[in-house]
Structure formats: C-alpha cells, structure tokens
C-alpha positions in Angstrom: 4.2 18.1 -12.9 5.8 20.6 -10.1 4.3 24.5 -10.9 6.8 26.6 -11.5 7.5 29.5 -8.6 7.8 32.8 -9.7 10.8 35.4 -8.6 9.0 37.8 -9.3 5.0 39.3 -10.2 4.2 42.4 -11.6 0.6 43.4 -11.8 -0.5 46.1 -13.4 1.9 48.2 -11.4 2.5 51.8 -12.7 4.8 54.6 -11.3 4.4 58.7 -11.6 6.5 61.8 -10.7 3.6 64.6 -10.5 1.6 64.1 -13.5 4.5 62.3 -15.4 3.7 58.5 -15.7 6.9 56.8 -15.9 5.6 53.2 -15.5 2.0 52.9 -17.2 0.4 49.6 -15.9 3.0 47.2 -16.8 3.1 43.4 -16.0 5.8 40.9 -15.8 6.4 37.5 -14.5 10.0 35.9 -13.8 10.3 32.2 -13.3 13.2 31.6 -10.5 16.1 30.6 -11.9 15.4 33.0 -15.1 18.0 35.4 -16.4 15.9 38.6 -17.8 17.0 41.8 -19.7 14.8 45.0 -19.4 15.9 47.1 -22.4 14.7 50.6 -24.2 16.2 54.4 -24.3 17.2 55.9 -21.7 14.8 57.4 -19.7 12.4 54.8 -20.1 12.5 53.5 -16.6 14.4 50.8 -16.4 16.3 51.6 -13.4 13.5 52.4 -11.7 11.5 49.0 -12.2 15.1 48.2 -10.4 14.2 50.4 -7.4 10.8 49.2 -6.9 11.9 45.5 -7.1 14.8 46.0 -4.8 12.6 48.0 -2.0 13.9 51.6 -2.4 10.5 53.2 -3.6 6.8 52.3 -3.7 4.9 52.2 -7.2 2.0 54.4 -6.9 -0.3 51.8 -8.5 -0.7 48.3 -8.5 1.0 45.2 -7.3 4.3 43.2 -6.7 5.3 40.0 -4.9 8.9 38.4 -4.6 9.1 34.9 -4.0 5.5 34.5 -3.7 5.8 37.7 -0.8 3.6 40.7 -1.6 5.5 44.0 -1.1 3.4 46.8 0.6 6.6 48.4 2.3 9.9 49.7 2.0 12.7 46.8 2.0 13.8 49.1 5.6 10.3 48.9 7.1 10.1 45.1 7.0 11.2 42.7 9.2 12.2 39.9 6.7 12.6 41.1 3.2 13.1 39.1 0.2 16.7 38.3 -0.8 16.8 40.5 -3.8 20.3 41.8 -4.5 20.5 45.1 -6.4 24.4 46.0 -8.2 24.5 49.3 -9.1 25.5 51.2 -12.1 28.1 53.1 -9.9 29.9 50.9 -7.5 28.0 52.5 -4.5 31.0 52.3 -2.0 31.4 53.8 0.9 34.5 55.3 1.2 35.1 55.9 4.6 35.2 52.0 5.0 37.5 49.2 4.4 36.8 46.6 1.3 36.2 44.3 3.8 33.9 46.4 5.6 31.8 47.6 2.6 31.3 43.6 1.5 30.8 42.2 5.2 28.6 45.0 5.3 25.4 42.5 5.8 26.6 40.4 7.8 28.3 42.9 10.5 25.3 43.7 12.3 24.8 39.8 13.3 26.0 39.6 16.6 26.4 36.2 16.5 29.3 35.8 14.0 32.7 36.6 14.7 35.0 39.0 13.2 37.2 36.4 12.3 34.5 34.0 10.3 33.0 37.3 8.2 36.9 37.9 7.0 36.7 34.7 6.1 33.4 35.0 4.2 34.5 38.4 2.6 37.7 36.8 1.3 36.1 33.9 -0.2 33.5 36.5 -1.9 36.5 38.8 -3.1 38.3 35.9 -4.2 35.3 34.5 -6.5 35.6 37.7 -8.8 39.4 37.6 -8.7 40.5 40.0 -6.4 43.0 39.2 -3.9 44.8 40.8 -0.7 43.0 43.9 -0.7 40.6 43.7 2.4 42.1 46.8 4.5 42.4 49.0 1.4 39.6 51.4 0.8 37.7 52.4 -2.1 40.0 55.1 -3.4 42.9 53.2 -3.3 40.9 50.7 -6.2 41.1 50.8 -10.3 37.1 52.2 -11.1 37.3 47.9 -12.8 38.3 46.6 -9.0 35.8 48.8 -7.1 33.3 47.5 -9.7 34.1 43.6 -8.8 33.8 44.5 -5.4 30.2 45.5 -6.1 29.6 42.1 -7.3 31.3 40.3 -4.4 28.8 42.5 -2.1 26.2 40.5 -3.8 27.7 37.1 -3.1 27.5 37.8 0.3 24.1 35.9 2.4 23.2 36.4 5.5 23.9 33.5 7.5 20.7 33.4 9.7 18.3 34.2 6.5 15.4 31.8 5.2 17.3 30.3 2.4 14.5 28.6 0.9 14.1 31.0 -2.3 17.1 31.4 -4.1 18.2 35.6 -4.6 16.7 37.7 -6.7 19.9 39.7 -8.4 19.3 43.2 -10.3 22.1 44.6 -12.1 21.7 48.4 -13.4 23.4 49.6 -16.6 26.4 47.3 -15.5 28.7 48.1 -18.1 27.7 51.3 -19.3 30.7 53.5 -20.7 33.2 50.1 -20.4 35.4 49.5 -23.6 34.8 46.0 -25.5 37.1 44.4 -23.2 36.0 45.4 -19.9 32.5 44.4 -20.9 33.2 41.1 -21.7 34.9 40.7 -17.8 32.0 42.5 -16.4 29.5 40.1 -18.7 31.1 36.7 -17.8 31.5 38.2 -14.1 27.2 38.5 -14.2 27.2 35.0 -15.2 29.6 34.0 -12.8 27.9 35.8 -10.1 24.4 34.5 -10.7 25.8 30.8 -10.7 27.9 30.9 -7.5 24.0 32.7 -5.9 22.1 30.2 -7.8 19.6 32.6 -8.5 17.4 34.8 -10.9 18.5 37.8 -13.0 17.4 41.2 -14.2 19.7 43.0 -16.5 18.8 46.8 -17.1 21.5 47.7 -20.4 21.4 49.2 -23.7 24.8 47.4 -24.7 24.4 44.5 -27.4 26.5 42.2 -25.9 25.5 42.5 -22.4 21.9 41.8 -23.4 22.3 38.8 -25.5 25.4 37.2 -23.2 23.6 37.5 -19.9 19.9 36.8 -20.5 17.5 34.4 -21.8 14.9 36.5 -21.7 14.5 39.9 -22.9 11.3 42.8 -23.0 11.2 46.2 -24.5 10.1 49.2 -22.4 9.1 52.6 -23.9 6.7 55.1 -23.0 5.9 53.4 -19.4 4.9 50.2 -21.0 6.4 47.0 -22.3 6.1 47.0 -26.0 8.0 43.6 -26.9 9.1 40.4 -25.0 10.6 36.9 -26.2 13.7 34.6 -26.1 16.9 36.3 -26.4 16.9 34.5 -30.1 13.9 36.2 -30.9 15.6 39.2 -29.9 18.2 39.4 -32.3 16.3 38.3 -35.1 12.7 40.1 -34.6 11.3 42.6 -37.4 9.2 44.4 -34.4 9.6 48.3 -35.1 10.6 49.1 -31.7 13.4 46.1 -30.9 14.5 46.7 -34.8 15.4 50.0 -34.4 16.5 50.1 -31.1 19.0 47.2 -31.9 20.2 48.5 -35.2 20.6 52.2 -33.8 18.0 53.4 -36.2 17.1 56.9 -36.1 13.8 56.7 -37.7 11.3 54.3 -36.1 8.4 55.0 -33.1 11.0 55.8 -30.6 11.4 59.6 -31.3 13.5 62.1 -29.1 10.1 63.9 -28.3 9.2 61.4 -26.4 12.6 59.9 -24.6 
C-alpha cells in the first residue's frame, strides 16, 4: 500500500506579536488532494496560519514543510517555492494593471513565452470562472463579484516551466465574508470548481455555515492559539463539543467569551 504524501506539516509551530501568542504550538497534517476548513472567532488566527503557509511571514517557533519541502524562508527568498496558491479575502488587484495583466501576472516574467500564448492562457483562466471579453479592462471598471472571480482565475494560472510533480496547495481567506446567500453559493461552487480544474489541496479560513460544510471534508477549530477540535465535516455539523457547538449555533454562552477574542 502507497503512503500517503502530505500537502502540508505543521509541527508544533507557534506565532507571537511581542508577548501576544497568537499561534500556541499547534500541529496539523493535510493529505494532498484534501479539502480543509480552519474555523473559530475572529481574531483567532486563521488568516495568519494562511500567511505562514503561503510564505509571507515566518512563525517564530516550530516547523513546516509543503510537499515534503521544509520552509525556513520567505516564499521571495527562495529559489523554487512550493506551488501554494493563496486567494485573498479582498481581491488584491492591482489597479494600475489590465485583467489580463493582473492574472498573467506569473507567467510575464518568463521570457520564454510569448505575449500572444499568456493571452491565450489568461483567457482560458477567465473563461473557467465565467467571465468573458474583459482582458484590457482594469479593476475599477469590474462589479466587486467579477473582480472577485478574477482572484480565482489568478489561481488557475501555473507556471509553465515549474516542477509539476506536487499538485497546488490552494488557501482561500474568509472568501465570502459579507456576500448575500446568493453570492456565496457562486463563490462556494466557484472554490470547488477552482480546486478541481488545479487538482489540488484546500484550506478554507470562514466563519460562514455553508462555506464550511460545501467546500471541505475536513474541518478543525482554532481558539486561543490552539486547535481545540478536528473531524469530518459530518462530525462537524453534528458534534456536542462545547467550542464547535456554540460556535455553530451562534451561542453566546460557551468557552469562547469576548475577553478573550
């Protein structure tokens, strides 16, 4: 029987600001091909397990490999990162730059391909989350919905001359945060859609209901800088633990107090 590969390993890797400890020794493991959701209050960290998995800080403890790849540096001090593909909460355009600029953005500074075959790529990518025609506009001239679908064509994009034998690592941060009912559901089955067509694994960082149990498997509760609760996403919506219970129902009254969020 074939072992497994893991996406990702967490050991005992904790975080501070000053004397605050915002990560507390936490350890997680993500089988490739997995599809994850990292829930709890806001403020709990979520985002910034994001960070350190995508390469934009360093945890102060501990350690973390990606694809079997220990990271010691910065994703912009290394040579060869990890494909690990981070959506954020805000579309995170640039608006001095074309659509088709902004999603090509990876692949323009190859000098091997052509300007005519990364239009080509950009379209396809725009096209698979059902936006067409729009390549010269710029970000301002988008819906806040349509500059958030560009966000996830971004992520379809590969570099062409990258070592494609781990499939990407995708991390997408409070993705439907302050959405109605119906824009989540587009931005849900887009997540699904997107982690398909990349064949790869997923981390979900949301507090909504339905963005937790339509676009993950698994699913582990984070408060206080640690993981207090992890299971299927079944388990999820039926466990009596104190911490998912209350922060699925809303509660009020349960060990998640103000005080300490």
């Amino acid at each position: 029987m074939n072992k497994s590969k893991h996406a990702v390993e967490i050991n005992n890797l904790s975080i501070s600001w000053g004397e605050f400890k915002v990560l507390d020794r936490i350890n997680l493991k993500l089988i490739e091909g997995e599809k994850l959701a990292i829930v709890g209050p806001s403020g709990s960290g979520k985002s910034t397990i994001l960070k350190i998995l995508a390469g934009l800080i360093l945890p102060t403890e501990g350690q973390l490999s990606i694809f079997g790849q220990k990271q010691t540096y910065l994703r912009l001090d290394q040579n060869n990162p990890p494909d690990v593909r981070l959506v954020f909460q805000n579309p995170a355009l640039l608006g001095s730059l074309t659509i088709e600029e902004n999603v090509g953005f990876l692949l323009q500074k190859n000098k091997k391909l052509s300007k005519k075959f990364i239009s080509e790529i950009v379209r396809e990518c725009l096209e698979e989350v059902g936006l067409f025609n729009i390549e010269k506009k710029l970000p301002n001239e988008l819906s806040g919905g349509m500059q958030k679908r560009v966000s996830f064509a971004r992520a379809l994009i590969t570099e062409q001359d990258a070592d494609n034998k781990n499939k990407p690592l995708l991390l997408f941060d409070e993705p439907t945060a302050g959405l109605d009912p119906i824009a989540s559901s587009r931005i849900e089955d887009l997540i699904n859609k997107t982690n398909n067509k990349a064949n790869g694994s997923s981390i979900v960082v949301s507090h909504v209901l339905s963005t937790i149990e339509r676009t993950s498997e698994k699913v582990v509760m984070l408060y206080g800088g640690k993981f207090r609760w992890a299971g299927s996403i079944d388990e999820f919506k039926e466990s009596d633990d104190p911490y998912v219970f209350q922060f699925r129902n809303g509660n009020l009254s349960g060990p998640m107090q103000p005080k300490d969020i």
